[in-house]
C-alpha positions, 0 to 999 in steps of 0.5 A: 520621825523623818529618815533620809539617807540613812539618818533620821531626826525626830523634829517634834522633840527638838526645840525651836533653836534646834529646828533654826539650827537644823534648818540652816545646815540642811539648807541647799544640801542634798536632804531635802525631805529632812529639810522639808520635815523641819520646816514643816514642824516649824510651821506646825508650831507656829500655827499652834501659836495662833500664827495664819499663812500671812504672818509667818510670810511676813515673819520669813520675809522679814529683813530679807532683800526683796530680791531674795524673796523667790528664793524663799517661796520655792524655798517655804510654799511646801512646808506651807502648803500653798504654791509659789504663786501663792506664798509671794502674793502674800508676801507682796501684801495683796 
């Protein structure tokens, strides 16, 4: 169960549309160890689901601008565990 300023949300008991949903409030707001937390269980169960650091870049890049794509490493390389650099050199294909 993850705490941050004076709330907390128990993200392993959430579903999938849950976590989504929560992921989307929390974006840009001032909870970011939440939002990490959430981002950290998505990731946690798409790596249960056989799913390696390329497919899940290749899952959040998705119909998504190529513009807005440093966005989502500085938004996802933590969750994932690797660095910027990294998350968009697999998002690049290379």
């Amino acid at each position: 169960m993850e705490e941050d300023a004076g709330w907390s949300v128990d993200v392993e008991s959430c579903s999938p549309e849950q976590l989504v949903e929560l992921a989307k409030q929390l974006k840009g707001s001032e909870h970011k160890t939440q939002l990490l937390a959430v981002q950290r269980e998505m990731v946690s169960r798409l790596r249960k689901a056989g799913f390696n650091n390329q497919k899940i870049v290749d899952t959040l890049i998705a119909n998504t601008w190529v513009g807005d794509r440093p966005d989502l490493a500085k938004e996802w390389a933590a969750a994932l565990g690797i660095t910027e650099k990294e998350f968009k050199r697999l998002a690049s294909g290379k």
